[in-house]
N, C-alpha and C positions, 0 to 999 in steps of 0.2 A: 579323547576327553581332554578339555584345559579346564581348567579349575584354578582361577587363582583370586590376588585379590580384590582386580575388577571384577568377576565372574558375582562375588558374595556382594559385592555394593550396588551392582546391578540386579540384582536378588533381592536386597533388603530394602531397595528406592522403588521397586515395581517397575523397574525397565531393562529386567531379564526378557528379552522379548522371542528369544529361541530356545528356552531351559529344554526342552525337548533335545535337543542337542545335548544337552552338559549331565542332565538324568537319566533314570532310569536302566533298561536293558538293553547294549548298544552288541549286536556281532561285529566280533574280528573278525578278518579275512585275512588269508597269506594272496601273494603275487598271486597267485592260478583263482583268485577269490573266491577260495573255500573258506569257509567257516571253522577258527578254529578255536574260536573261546566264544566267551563273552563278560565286558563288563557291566559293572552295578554301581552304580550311584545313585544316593540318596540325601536329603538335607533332612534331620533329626534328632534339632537340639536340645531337644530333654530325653537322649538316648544316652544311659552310661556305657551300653556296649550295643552294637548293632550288628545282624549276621545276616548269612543268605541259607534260606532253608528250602527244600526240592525234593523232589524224587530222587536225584542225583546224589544225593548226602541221604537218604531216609526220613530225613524230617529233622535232623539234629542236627539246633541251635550251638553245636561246640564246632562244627566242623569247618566253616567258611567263614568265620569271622573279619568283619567289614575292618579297615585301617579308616581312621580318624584321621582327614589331610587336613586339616582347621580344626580352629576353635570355636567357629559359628556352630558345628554341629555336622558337619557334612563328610561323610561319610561311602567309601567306596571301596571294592575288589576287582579283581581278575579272576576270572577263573577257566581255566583251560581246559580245552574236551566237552564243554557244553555245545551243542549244537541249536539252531530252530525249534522250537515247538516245546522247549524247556520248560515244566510248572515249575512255579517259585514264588513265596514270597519270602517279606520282611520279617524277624525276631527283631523286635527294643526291649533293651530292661533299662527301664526309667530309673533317674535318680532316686525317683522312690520303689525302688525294687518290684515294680508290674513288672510280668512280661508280657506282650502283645505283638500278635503276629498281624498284620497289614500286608494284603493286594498292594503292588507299584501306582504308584497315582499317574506316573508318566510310562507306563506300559503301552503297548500300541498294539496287544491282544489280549483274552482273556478269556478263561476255561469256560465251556458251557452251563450257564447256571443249570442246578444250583448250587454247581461248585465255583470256589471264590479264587482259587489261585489266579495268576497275572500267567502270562506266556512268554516265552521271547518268543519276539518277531522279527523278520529284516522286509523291511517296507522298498529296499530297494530291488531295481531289477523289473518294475513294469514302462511297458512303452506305450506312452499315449500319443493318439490320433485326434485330439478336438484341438490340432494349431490354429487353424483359422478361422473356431468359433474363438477361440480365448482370444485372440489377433482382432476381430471383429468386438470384441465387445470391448475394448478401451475407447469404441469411437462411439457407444450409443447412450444415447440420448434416454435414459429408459421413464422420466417423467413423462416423453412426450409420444410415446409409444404404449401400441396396447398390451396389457398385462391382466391376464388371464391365470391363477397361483391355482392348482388343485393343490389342497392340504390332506395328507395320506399318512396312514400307519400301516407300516410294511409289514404286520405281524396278520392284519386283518383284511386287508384290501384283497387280498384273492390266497386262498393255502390250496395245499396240495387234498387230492380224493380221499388221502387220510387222515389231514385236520394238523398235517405238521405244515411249519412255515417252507414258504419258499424260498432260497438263498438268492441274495442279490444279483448273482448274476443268471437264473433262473428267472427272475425279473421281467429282464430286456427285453425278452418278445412279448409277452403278456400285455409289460405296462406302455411301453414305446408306442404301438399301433394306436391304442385305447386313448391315448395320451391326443395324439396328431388327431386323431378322429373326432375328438372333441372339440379339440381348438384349445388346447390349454395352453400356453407361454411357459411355464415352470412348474414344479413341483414342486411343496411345501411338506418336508419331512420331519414328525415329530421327532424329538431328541434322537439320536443314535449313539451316545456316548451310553458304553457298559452302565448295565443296572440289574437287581437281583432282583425284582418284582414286575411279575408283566403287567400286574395291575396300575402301576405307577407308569404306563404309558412313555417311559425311559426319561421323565422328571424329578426321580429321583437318582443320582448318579452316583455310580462308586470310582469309574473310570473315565474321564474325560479325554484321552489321548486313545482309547481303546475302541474302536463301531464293535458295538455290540456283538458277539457271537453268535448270537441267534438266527442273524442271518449268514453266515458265511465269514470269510477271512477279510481282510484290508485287502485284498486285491481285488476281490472279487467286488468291494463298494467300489472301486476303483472301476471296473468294467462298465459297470451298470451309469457311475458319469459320464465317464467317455462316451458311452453309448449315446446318451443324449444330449448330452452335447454334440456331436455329429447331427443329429435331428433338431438342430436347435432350440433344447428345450432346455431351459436354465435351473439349477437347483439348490433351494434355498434351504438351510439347517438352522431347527429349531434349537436353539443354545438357551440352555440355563446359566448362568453367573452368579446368581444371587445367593440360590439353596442348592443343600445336598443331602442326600442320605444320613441316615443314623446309623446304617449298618458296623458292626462291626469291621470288619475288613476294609474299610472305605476312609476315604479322606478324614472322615469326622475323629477329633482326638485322633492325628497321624501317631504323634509321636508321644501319646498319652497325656499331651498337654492342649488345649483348643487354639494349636498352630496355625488354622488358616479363617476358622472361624471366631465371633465373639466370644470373649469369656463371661458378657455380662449376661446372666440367662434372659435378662427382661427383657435384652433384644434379640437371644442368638433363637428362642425357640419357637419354631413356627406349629402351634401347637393344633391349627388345620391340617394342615398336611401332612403334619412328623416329620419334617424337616427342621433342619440349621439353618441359619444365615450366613454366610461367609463375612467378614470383615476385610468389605473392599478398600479399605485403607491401610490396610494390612500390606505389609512389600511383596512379602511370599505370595500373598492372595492374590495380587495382581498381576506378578510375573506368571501365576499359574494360569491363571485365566488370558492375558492377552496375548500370552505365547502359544495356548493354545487354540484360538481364533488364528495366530500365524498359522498353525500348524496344521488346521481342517484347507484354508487356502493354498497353503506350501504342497501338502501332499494328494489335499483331494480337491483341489480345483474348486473347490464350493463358491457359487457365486451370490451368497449373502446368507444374511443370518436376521432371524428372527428370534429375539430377545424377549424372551420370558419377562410376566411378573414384573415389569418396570416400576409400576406403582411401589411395589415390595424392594426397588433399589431405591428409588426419592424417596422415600419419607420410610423411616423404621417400623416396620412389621408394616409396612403399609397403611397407616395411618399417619394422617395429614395432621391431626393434630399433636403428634409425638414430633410434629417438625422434620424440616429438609435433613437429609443424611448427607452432609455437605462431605464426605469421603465418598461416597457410593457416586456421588455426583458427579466429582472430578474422575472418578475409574471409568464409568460415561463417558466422557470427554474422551479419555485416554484411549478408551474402544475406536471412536473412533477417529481420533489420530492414528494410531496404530494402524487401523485395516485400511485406511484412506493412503496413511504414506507405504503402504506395502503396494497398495493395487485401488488406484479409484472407482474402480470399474465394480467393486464388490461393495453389493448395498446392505446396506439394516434398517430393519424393520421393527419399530417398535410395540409390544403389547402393551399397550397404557390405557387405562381407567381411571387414570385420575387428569387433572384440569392443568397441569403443569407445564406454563408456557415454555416456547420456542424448541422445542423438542428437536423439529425438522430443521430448524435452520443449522446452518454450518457454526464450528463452535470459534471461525473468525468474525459473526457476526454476534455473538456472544449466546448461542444456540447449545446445542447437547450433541448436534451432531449426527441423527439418523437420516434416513432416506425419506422414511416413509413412515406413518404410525398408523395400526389399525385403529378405524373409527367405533368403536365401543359404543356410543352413542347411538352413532346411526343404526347401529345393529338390535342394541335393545329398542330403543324407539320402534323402529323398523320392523322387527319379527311382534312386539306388543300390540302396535295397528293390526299385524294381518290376524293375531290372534280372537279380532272380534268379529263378531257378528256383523256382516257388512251393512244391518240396518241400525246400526248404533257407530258403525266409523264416521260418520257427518260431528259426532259429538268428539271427536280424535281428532281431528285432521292435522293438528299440528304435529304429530307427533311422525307427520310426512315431511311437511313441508321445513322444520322447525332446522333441521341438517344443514342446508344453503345457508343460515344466519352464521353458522361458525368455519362452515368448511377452507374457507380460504384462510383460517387463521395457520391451517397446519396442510402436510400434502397426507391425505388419507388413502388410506384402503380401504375398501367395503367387503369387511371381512365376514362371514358369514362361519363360521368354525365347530371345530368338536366340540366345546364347550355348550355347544348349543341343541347339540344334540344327543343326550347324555345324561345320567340321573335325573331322571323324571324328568329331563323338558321335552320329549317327546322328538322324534321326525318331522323334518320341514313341511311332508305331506301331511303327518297327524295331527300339526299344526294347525293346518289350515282349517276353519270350518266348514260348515253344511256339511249336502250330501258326499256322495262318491265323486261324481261330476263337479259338485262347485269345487272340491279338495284340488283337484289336479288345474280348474281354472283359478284358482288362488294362487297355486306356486307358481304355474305359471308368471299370471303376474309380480310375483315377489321377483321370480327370478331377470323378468323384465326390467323390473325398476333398478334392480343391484344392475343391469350392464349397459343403461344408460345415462343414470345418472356419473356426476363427476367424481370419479376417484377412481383407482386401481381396485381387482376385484381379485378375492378369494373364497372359493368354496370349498369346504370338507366330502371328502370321499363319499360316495353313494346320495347326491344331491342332486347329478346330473342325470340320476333317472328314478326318481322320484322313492327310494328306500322307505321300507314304511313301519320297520323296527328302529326304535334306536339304537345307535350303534354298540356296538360288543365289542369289545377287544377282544376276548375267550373266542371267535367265529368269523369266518370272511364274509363281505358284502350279501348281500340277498341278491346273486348274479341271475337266481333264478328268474327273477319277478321282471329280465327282459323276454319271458315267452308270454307275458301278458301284455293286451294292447293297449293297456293304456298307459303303461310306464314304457312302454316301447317308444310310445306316439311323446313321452314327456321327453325319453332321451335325442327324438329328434327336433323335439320344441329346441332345446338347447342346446343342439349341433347350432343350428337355424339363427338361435338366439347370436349364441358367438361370433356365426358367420358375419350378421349384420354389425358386430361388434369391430368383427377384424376389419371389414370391409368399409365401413364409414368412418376416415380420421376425425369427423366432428365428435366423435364417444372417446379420443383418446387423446387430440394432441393437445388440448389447451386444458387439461382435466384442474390445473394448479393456475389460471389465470382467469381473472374475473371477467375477458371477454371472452370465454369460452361457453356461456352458459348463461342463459335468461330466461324467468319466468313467466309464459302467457298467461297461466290462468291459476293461480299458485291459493284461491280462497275461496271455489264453491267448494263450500262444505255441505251446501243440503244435497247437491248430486253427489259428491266425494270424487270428483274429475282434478286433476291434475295435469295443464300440457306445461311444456316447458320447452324450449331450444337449445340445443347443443352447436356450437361453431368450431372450423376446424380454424387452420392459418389462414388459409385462400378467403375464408369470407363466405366457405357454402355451410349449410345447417340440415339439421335436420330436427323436423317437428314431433316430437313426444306427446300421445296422448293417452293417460291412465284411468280405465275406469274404475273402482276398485265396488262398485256393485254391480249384482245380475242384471238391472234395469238396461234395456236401449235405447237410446237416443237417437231418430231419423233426423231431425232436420237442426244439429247440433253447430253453434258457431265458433269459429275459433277465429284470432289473429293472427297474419302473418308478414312476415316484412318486406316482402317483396311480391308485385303482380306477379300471375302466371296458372299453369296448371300443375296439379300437387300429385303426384304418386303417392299413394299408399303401397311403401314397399316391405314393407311387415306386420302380420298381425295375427296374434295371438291366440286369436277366438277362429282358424279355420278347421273345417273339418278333418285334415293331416296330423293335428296337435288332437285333435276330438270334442273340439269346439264348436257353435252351435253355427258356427258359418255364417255368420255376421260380417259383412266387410262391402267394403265401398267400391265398386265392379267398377264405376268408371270416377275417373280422375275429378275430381274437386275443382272447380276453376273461381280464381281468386276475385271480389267485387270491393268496390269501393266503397265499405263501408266499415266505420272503423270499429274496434272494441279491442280490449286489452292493452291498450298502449297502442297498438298498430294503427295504420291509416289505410289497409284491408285486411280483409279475411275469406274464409273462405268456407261452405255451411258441409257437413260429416256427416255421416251415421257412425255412432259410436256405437264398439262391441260391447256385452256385457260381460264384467270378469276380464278387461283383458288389456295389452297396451298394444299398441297401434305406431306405426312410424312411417309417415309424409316426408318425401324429399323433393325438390320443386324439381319441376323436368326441367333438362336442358332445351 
């Protein structure tokens, strides 16, 4: 431990950028690195005495009494003969005579809820094997690459035959296969920082330095990246910043005084949630927060991070009219300074709902600095069309096409998430209308339109074969409902879908540049048909075409930009997906005759319910 007077200024300015290092539970080791104490440090300057209380002592606050090394407030011991796996927390008796016992905030384990003690841990001593993915990924390009995010809650996505979780590294065979067999790029992990409520989805946090114990130790999160990272699958963490827990034992009121959050209630209470707001202009607040984004990349390799609630950092409580939170803003910034000068190669992902320009730009162009920001729009838009009646979507259509008019303002992702499927909004399939049969030719086509059109894609767990509850936290997937054949036949639509995904760079490399991407037929609204082109770098494309009713169309025209004969090398509507086998047996061959812009085209039969994709042969 050093602790000195830089150590507090760096503390107090928010450019403590490793406190992980200088807090919390740190094991000694002798020469032969056995373990033969452990120190405690803490900052808690409305503590008039501070102690360590354990199993170790009985729980009594007389016996380890912390040394005061400053007058900030900061606070630490030695204590010799403690070993790994120590319970412990804090005792503060505030200037006004509370005493309050507090979990470690920079613990790096924690008791299994729903007990609250902190753990020591020693996080050293694992050897990883992803050199030459982490070597590899300082050289890519990942705007101009396909990106495929499954978004996953490890407590639900598959438990054991008696309803207890699986531990992360129990995982690795389960999810690894499942993962590649899909086509998925990365995983999108909700929160893992310690939390006492499994209903709060690990969004509300008591331990931010602590992966939860639910699933297993920091080592074992450690296996299960490694792991996939060797399979080249990248994994992103869902990080809160903004809010925390009320809980007792937690951040909130550390030190009896609202240390790291506001004190003004009008902004600190988020009275949806039950949550606090942190006051990111706060020094503590930020050293704690940016140092620990170092510290998910330092120790676990994470390769980005998706940023909760952004709206709820711009503008206080989240409203636009309470004005910009010009602190929260510049902590933005500082995020991502921070993860950028640690490691470029580690992206962020914004969750934003509100309209707050330059998000994605870098914050040298006078931007905020993320990678990438989920398209919120496109989603409610998007999921509201497919919500109707397809003989009433001709009076919607914009609500398809209306995405293109802003997309190029930001780099988006076409997020499709839990949020959506969750308190009354039902499953993607129960989403859909009509029969049985139209149900699964709807998702289909939704899911078609999310991986061709332009922007990076994410789907929430049990989407890729068509889940028909919504989702449970309390339960794992509905893994049953692949011995039925039509959620069989969905989970291969979207192998199939991906495939054309992975396989055609016109769906991925220009997804952020306006010659990637052009409208053929972007305004029957009385059929509800949609085609569109996708371009890669070289200049080849591929032609999109959406039907989004049952009706079919034999001798249907489109435009296209170049003579030739057209494959139809995807579609939707075959009997494989269980579709009514609608599709175009021989190749299309293009005539001189113009429409849509073009100066040929070339006459279809369109599927009903379905999306269709034309590549000119060589």
């Amino acid at each position: 431990m050093n602790i000195d007077g830089s150590t507090m200024y760096l503390l107090d300015n928010g450019q403590l950028l490793e406190a992980y290092k200088h807090f919390g539970a740190h094991v000694i080791k002798d020469k032969h690195q056995k373990i033969i104490g452990v120190r405690f440090t803490t900052y808690a300057p409305n503590a008039r005495i501070a102690s360590v209380v354990g199993d170790f002592n009985q729980w009594d606050t007389r016996t380890h009494t912390m040394e005061k090394i400053d007058d900030a407030g900061m606070y630490s011991i030695y204590i010799e003969g403690l070993t790994e796996w120590t319970r412990y927390k804090y005792c503060f008796v505030t200037y006004g005579d509370e005493t309050i016992f507090k979990s470690d905030p920079y613990a790096f384990f924690s008791d299994y809820r729903p007990e609250t003690s902190s753990k020591v841990y020693d996080l050293d001593g694992y050897e990883w094997h992803d050199h030459e993915y982490m070597n590899q990924r300082q050289n890519r390009d990942f705007y101009k690459e396909p990106m495929a995010i499954y978004e996953m809650h490890l407590g639900s996505w598959m438990r054991k035959p008696d309803g207890s979780f699986n531990k992360y590294n129990e995982l690795v065979d389960l999810l690894i296969p499942y993962l590649k067999e899909n086509g998925f790029t990365h995983i999108e992990v909700l929160p893992l920082a310690e939390h006492p409520l499994d209903e709060s989805w690990g969004y509300q946090a008591t331990g931010y330095y602590s992966a939860t114990s639910r699933f297993g130790v920091p080592k074992d999160l450690f296996y299960l990246i490694d792991r996939l990272h060797q399979e080249n699958i990248g994994v992103i963490l869902d990080w809160v910043p903004s809010h925390i827990s009320k809980d007792a034992h937690g951040l909130f009121k550390f030190d009896g005084s609202y240390l790291y959050e506001y004190s003004d209630d009008s902004i600190r209470e988020n009275e949806v949630w039950g949550t606090v707001n942190l006051d990111l202009s706060k020094g503590v607040a930020r050293s704690y927060l940016l140092s620990n984004a170092r510290f998910w990349m330092d120790y676990f390799h994470i390769d980005g991070f998706r940023i909760d609630a952004v709206s709820n950092i711009l503008y206080y409580l989240g409203d636009e009219r309470k004005g910009i939170n010009l602190g929260a803003l510049d902590f933005l910034k500082s995020l991502s300074h921070t993860v950028k000068s640690y490691d470029s190669s580690v992206l962020l992902f914004a969750e934003d709902s509100s309209t707050f320009p330059n998000l994605t730009k870098s914050i040298h162009d006078d931007g905020v600095g993320f990678d990438f920001k989920w398209n919120m729009g496109w989603m409610n838009d998007t999921l509201k069309y497919f919500e109707k009646d397809p003989i009433h979507r001709k009076y919607h259509h914009n609500l398809i096409n209306f995405a293109m008019a802003y997309h190029h303002s930001e780099r988006f992702i076409l997020a499709i998430s839990h949020d959506e499927v969750v308190h009354g909004k039902r499953s993607l399939i129960d989403k859909m209308p009509g029969d049985y049969w139209q149900k699964f030719a709807n998702y289909r086509l939704l899911i078609g339109l999310q991986m061709t059109h332009p922007g990076k894609k994410l789907l929430f767990m049990g989407g890729e074969f068509g889940q028909m509850h919504e989702w449970r936290d309390s339960a794992q997937l509905d893994w049953h409902l692949y011995d039925y054949p039509m959620h069989k036949k969905a989970n291969l639509f979207f192998k199939d879908m991906l495939h054309v995904y992975h396989d055609n760079p016109c769906f991925y490399e220009l997804d952020y540049s306006e010659e990637g991407f052009r409208w053929g037929d972007s305004n029957n609204a009385e059929q509800s048909i949609f085609t569109f082109l996708r371009y890669d770098l070289n200049g080849g494309f591929c032609l999109v075409v959406l039907n989004m009713t049952p009706v079919v169309y034999h001798h249907y025209r489109l435009g296209v930009p170049q003579q030739g004969r057209y494959e139809e090398i995807f579609n939707s509507d075959l009997v494989k997906y269980e579709g009514s086998n609608t599709y175009n047996g021989m190749d299309p061959i293009s005539e001189d005759s113009p429409i849509h812009g073009f100066n040929h085209s070339i006459q279809i039969v369109v599927a009903p319910l379905a999306i269709q994709v034309f590549k000119l042969r060589k």
